[in-house]
C-alpha positions as CSV (number, residue, x, y, z in Angstrom):
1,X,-6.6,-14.0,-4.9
2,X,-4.2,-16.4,-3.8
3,X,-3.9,-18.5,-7.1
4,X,-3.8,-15.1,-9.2
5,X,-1.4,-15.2,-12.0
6,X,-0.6,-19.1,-11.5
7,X,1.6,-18.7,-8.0
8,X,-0.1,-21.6,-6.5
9,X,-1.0,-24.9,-7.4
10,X,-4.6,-25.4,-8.6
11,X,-5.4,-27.3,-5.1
12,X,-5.1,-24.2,-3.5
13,X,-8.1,-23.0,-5.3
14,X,-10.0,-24.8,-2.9
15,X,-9.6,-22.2,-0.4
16,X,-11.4,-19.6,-2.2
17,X,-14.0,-22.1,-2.1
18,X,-13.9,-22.4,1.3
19,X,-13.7,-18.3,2.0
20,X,-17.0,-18.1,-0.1
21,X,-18.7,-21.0,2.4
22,X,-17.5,-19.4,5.3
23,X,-18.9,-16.2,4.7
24,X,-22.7,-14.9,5.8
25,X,-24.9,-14.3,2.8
26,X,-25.3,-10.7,2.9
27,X,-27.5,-8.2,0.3
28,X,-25.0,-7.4,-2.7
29,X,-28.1,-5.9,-4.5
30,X,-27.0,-2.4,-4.5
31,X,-24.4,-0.8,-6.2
32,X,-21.2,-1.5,-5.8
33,X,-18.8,0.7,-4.5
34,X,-15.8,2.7,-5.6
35,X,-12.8,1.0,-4.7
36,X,-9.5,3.4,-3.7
37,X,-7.1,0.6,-4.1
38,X,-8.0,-3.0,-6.4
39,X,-7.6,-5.8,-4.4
40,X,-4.3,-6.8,-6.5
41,X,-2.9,-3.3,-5.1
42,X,-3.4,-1.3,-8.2
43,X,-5.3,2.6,-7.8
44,X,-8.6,2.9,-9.0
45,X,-8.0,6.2,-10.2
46,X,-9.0,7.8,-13.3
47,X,-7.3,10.8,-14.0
48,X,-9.0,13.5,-16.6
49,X,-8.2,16.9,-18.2
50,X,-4.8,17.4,-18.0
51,X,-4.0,20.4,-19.5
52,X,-0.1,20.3,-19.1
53,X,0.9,17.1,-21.3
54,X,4.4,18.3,-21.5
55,X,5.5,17.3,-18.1
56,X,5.4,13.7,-19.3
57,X,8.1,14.5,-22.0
58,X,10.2,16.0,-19.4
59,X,11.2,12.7,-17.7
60,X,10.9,11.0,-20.5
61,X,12.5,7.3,-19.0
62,X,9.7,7.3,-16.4
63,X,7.3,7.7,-18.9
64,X,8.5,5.0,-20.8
65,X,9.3,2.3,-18.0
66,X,5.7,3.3,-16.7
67,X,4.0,2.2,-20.4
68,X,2.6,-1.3,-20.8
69,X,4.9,-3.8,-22.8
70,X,3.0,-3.2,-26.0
71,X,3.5,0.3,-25.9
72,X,7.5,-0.3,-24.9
73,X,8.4,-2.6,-28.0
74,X,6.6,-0.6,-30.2
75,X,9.1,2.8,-28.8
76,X,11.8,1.0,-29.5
77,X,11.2,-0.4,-33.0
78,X,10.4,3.1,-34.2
79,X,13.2,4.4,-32.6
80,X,15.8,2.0,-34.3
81,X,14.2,2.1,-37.5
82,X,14.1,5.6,-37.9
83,X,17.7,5.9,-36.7
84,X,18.5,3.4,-39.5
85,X,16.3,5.1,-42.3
86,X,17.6,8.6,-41.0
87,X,21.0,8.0,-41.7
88,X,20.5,5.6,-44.4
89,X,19.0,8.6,-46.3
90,X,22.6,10.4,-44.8
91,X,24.6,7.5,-46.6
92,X,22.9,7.9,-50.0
93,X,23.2,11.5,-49.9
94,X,26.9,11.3,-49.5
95,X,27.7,8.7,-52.3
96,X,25.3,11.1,-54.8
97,X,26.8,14.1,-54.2
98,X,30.4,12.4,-54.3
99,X,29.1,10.6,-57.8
100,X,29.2,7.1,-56.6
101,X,25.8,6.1,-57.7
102,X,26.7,6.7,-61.1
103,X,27.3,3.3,-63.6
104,X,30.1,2.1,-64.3
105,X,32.0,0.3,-67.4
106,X,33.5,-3.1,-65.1
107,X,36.1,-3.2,-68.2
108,X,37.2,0.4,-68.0
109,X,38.5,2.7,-65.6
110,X,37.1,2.0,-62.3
111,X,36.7,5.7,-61.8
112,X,38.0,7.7,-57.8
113,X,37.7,5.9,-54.7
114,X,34.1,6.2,-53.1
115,X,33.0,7.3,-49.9
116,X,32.1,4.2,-48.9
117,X,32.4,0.9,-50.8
118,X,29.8,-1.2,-52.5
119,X,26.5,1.5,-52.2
120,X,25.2,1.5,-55.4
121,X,21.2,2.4,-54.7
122,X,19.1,3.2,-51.3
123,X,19.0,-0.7,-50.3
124,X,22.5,-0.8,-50.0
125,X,22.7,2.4,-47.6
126,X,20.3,1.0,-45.8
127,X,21.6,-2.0,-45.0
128,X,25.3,-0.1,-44.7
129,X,23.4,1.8,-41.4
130,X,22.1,-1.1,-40.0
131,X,25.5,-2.5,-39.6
132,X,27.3,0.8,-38.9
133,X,25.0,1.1,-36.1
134,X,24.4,-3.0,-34.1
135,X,28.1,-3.1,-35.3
136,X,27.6,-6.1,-37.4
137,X,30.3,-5.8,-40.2
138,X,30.0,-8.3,-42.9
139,X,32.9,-6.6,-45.0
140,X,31.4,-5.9,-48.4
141,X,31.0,-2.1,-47.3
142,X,33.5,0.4,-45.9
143,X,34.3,3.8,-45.3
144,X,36.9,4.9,-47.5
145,X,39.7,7.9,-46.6
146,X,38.1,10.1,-49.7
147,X,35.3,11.6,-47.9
148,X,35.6,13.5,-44.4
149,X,32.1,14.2,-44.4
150,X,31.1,10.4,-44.4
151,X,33.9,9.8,-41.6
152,X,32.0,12.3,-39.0
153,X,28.5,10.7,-40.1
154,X,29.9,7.4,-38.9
155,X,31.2,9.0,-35.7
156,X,27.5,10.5,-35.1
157,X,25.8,7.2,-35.6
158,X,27.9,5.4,-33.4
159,X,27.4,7.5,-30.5
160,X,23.6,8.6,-31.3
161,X,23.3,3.9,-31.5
162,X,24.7,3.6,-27.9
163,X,22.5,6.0,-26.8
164,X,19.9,4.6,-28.0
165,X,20.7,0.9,-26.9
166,X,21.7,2.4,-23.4
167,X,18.2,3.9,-23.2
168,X,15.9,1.0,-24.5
169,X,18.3,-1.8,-22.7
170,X,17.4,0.6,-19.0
171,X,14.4,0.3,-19.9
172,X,14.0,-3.5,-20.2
173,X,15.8,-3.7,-16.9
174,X,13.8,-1.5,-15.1
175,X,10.5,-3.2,-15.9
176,X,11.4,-6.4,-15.8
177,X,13.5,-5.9,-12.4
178,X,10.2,-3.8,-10.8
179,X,9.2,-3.9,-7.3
180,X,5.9,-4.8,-8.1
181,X,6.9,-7.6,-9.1
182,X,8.3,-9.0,-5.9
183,X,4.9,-8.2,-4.4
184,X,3.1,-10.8,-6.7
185,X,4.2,-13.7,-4.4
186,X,3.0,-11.6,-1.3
187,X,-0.2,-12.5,-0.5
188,X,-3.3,-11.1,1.3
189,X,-6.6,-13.0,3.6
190,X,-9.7,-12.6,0.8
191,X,-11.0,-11.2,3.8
192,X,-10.0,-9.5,6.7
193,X,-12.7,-10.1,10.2
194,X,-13.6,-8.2,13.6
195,X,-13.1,-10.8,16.7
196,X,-12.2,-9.7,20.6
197,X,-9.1,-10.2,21.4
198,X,-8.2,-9.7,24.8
199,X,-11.4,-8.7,25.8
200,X,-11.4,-5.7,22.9
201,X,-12.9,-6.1,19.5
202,X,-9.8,-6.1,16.8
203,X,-9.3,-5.6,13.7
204,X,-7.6,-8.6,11.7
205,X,-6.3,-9.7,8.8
206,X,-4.0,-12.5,6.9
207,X,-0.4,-11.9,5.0
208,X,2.0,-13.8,4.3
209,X,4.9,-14.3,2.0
210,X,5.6,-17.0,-0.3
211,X,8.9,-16.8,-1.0
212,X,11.7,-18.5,0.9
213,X,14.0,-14.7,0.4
214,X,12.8,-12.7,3.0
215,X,11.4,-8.9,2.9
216,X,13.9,-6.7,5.0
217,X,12.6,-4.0,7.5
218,X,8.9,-4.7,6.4
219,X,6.3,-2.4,8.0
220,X,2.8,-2.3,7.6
221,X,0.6,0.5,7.5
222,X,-3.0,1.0,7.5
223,X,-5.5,3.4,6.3
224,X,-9.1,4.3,6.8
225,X,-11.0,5.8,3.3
226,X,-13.9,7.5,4.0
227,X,-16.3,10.0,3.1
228,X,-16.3,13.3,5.6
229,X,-18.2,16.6,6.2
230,X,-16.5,19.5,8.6
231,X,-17.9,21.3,10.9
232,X,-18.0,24.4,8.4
233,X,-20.0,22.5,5.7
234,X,-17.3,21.2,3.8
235,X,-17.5,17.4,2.1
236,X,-14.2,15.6,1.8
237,X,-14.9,12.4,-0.5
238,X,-12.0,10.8,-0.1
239,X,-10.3,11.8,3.9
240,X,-7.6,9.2,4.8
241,X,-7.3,8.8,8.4
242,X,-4.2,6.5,10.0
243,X,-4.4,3.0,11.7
244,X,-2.1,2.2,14.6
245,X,-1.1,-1.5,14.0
246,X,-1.4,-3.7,17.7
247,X,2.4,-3.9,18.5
248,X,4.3,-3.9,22.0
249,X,7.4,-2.0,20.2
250,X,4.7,0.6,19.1
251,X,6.1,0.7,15.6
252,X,4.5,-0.8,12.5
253,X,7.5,-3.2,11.7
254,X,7.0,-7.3,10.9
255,X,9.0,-10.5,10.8
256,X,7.6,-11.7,7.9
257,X,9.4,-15.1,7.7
258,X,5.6,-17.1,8.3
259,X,1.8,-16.0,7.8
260,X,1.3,-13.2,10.0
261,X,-1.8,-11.8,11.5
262,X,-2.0,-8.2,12.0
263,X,-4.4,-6.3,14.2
264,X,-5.5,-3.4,15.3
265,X,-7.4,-2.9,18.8
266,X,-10.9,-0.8,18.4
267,X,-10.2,1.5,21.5
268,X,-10.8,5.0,22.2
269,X,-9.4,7.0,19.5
270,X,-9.3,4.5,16.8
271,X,-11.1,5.5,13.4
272,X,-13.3,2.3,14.1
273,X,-14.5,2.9,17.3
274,X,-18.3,3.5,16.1
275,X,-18.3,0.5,13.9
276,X,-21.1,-1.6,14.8
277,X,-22.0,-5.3,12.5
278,X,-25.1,-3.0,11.9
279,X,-23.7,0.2,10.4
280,X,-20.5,-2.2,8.9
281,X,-23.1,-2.9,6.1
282,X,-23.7,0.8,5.7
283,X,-21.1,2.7,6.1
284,X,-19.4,3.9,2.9
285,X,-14.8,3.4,4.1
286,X,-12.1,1.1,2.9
287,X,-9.4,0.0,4.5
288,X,-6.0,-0.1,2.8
289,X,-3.2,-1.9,3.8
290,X,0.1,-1.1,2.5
291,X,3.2,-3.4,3.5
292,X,6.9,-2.0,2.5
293,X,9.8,-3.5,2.9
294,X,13.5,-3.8,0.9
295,X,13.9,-7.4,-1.4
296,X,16.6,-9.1,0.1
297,X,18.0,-10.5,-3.2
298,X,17.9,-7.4,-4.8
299,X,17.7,-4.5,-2.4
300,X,14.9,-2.6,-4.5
301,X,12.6,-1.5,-2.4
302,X,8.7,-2.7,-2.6
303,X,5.1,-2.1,-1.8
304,X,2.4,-4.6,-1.9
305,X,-1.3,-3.2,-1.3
306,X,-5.1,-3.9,-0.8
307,X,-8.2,-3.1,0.3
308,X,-11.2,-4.0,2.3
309,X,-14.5,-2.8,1.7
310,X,-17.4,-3.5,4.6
311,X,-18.4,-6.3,2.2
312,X,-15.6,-8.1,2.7
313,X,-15.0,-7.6,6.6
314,X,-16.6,-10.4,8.9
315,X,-18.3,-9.5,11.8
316,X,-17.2,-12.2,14.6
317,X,-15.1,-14.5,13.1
318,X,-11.4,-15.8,13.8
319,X,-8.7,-17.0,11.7
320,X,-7.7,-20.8,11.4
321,X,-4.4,-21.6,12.7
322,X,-2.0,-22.8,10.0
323,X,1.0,-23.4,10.9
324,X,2.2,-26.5,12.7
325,X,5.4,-28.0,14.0
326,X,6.6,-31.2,12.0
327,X,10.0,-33.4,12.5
328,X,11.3,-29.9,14.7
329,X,10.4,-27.4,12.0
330,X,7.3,-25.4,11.2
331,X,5.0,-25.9,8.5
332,X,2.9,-23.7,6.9
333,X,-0.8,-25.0,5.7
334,X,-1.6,-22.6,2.6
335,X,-4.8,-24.3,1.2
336,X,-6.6,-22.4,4.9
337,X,-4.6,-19.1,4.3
338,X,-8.1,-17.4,4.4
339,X,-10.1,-19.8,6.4
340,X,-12.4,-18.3,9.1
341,X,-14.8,-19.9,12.0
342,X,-17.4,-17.7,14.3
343,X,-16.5,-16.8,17.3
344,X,-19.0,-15.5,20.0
345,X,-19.5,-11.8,19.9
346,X,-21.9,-9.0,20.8
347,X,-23.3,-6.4,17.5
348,X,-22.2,-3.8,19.7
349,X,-19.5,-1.2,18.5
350,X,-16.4,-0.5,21.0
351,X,-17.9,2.2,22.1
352,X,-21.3,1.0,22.9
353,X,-19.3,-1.7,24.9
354,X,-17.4,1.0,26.8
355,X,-20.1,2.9,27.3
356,X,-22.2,-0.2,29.1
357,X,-18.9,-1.4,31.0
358,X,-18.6,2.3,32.4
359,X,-22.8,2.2,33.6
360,X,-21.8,-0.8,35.4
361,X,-18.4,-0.5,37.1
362,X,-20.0,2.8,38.1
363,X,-23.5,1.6,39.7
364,X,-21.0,-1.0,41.5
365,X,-18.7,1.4,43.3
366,X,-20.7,4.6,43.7
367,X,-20.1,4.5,47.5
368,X,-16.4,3.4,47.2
369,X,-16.0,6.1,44.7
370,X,-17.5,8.7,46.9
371,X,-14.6,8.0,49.5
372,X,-12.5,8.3,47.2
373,X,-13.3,11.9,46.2
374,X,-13.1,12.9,49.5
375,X,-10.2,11.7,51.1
376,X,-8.4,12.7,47.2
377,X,-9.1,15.9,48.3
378,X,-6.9,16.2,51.4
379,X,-3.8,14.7,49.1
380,X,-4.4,11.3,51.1
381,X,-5.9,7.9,49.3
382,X,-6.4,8.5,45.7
383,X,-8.8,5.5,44.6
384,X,-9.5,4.9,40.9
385,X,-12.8,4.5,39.9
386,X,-15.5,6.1,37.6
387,X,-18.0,8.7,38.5
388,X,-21.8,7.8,37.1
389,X,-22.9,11.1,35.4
390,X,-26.2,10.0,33.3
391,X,-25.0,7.5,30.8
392,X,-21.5,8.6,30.6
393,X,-18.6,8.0,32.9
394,X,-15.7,10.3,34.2
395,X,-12.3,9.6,35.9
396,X,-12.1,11.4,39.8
397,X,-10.2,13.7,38.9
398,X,-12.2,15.2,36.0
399,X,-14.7,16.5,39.5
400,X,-13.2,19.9,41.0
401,X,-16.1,20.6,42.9
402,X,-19.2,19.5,44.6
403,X,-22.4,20.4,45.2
404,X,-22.7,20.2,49.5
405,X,-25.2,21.1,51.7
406,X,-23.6,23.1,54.9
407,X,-25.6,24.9,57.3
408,X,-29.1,24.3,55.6
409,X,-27.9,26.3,52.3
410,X,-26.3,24.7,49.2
411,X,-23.4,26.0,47.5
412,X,-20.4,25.0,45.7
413,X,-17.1,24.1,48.3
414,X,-13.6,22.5,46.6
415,X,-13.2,19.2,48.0
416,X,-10.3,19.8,50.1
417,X,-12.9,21.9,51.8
418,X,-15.4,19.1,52.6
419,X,-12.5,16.7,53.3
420,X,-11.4,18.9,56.1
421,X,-14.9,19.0,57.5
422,X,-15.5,15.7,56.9
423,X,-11.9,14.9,59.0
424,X,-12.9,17.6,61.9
425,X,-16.4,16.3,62.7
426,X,-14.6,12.8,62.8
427,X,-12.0,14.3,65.5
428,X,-14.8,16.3,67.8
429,X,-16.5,12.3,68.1
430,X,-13.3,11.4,68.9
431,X,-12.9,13.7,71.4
432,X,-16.1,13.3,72.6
């Protein structure tokens, strides 16, 4: 991945190397899967039976910068060729019909001006509309004044060849001056990996930017593939769900002037919240990962993707630093771009964690938490805590009543109710 296409030096194939050591051996015996997006950012699409063709002639430049280069060169030498043979047949018409083709005596009378000079058989129309048309006059043939009909074919092939040379050169242009292209030299972690990070399991992954122009306004965005069913029955195979990307401006938008890491915090809410190491080796998503941003050079905008597949998401590891500071500038170490090492961390998805946090912040302040639900009701203290209902846990205020036991009899009172008792028995002690 990070020596594709030759952009690094052949050292730097090490790290691959080093990805593949770092890794846990894990079961690739069954099929692979389906990948959305390639890893070099292409769509693993295939798409069949379409009925309306036409639409494809309609924006006919698209449809030509979109072909491969093969494809391309081959357009365009048809399309000059047949220009050149179309008029060329044009050319011989003309001096036929106006007798020009006829012999001559070179001793006797040369006979009325031609249409055009020096045509004398197809090969010399031919050539006559190759340099009519690239402008390449090499002076042995010429329209003459005799013939208006020849002068409003020249006129037509002139304008018809700039189209044509306007048309193939935006072509060239347009797919040699891509924005994919920029993203060749942006580069993605082999692998992305699950480590806590401030006391949260987080998603993570590598990108960075080998160019010294930077990418303006670059953002990031990422996307969870996977396979749903609704509640009525109904099986979505491909259902993209959004990723929030860990930033304190709560926006998706990067610096990318080093080697970033981006994350994602597994927290209530997030698509990944279930994800356990044992159902990451089961579970049938992908994660894509688009990055946008405007070239600087250029100011074409660009978008560089890729996936990740459970396969190739590490349960408990941590990314290698790589940059270092050196005579008071930083340097970047590309050879461990993708390098990871374990870290300590339970199997346990993020909601399995929260779940066994909230059992045990609960069993720890059930009495202080009482209090708190009483004296809450009279609009006085309102302590935080967590209410231990069975194996799940619930903020005080989620409680608007309580069952209490008044008078031999149970029923259900509001707590302002049983704070108020609770504060008039403690005044009749008082008094007493």
């Amino acid at each position: 991945m990070l020596a594709r296409k030759g952009l690094l030096p052949d050292g730097f194939l090490l790290t691959r190397l080093a990805e593949d050591q770092n890794q846990p051996n894990r079961c690739r015996s069954r099929s692979q899967r389906a990948r959305f997006i390639t890893k070099t950012g292409s769509c693993n699409v295939a798409h069949k039976n379409i009925r309306e063709q036409g639409r494809f002639l309609q924006d006919v430049f698209t449809t030509m910068v979109d072909l491969k280069w093969q494809h391309s060169l081959l357009i365009f030498t048809s399309a000059f060729l047949c220009s050149w043979m179309l008029f060329a047949m044009a050319w011989w018409l003309l001096a036929f019909a106006h007798g020009d083709l006829e012999p001559r005596d070179p001793n006797g009378d040369p006979g009325p001006v031609p249409c055009v000079t020096a045509i004398h058989s197809f090969t010399s129309a031919f050539l006559f509309s190759i340099e009519v048309q690239v402008t390449i006059g090499f002076g042995g043939r010429m329209v003459t004044e005799e013939c208006p009909l020849a002068i409003t074919v020249l006129i037509i092939q002139n304008i018809l060849g700039l189209i044509i040379n306007a048309v193939m050169l935006g072509c060239v242009f347009m797919k040699t001056a891509q924005a994919n292209r920029r993203a060749e030299t942006l580069i993605f972690s082999r692998n992305a990996v699950i480590a806590p990070r401030n006391g949260r399991p987080t998603f993570m992954f590598r990108v960075g930017d080998l160019r010294k122009s930077m990418i303006i306004s670059a953002t990031v965005q990422l996307q969870v593939i996977r396979r749903t069913v609704t509640a009525e029955g109904e099986v979505i195979p491909v259902c993209q769900l959004d990723i929030q990307v860990e930033n304190p401006l709560r926006s998706n938008g990067i610096f990318l002037v080093s080697p970033l890491i981006i994350s994602h915090t597994i927290e209530r809410g997030s698509p990944l919240y279930e994800l356990s190491a044992q159902s990451l080796a089961t579970d049938d998503l992908e994660i894509i990962v688009i990055l946008e941003g405007v070239v600087e050079t250029t100011g074409i905008s660009m978008q560089a993707r890729t996936s990740y597949t459970p396969e190739e998401i590490l349960w408990g590891r941590r990314f290698v630093s790589i940059m270092t500071e050196e005579d008071g500038r930083y340097s970047v170490d590309y050879s461990k771009f993708g390098n990871t090492v374990p870290v300590r961390m339970p199997s346990l998805s993020a909601k399995e964690l929260d779940q066994t946090r909230g059992v045990q912040e609960g069993a720890s302040e059930v009495q202080l938490q009482g209090w708190g639900l009483v004296r809450a009701g009279r609009g006085g203290f309102r302590r935080g805590g967590r209410a231990c209902d069975s194996s799940t846990s619930q903020p005080w205020y989620a409680h608007s009543e309580k069952e209490a036991e008044l008078n031999g009899q149970k029923k259900k009172v509001q707590l302002e109710v049983i704070g108020r008792q609770i504060d008039e028995d403690g005044l009749d002690q008082m008094s007493d």
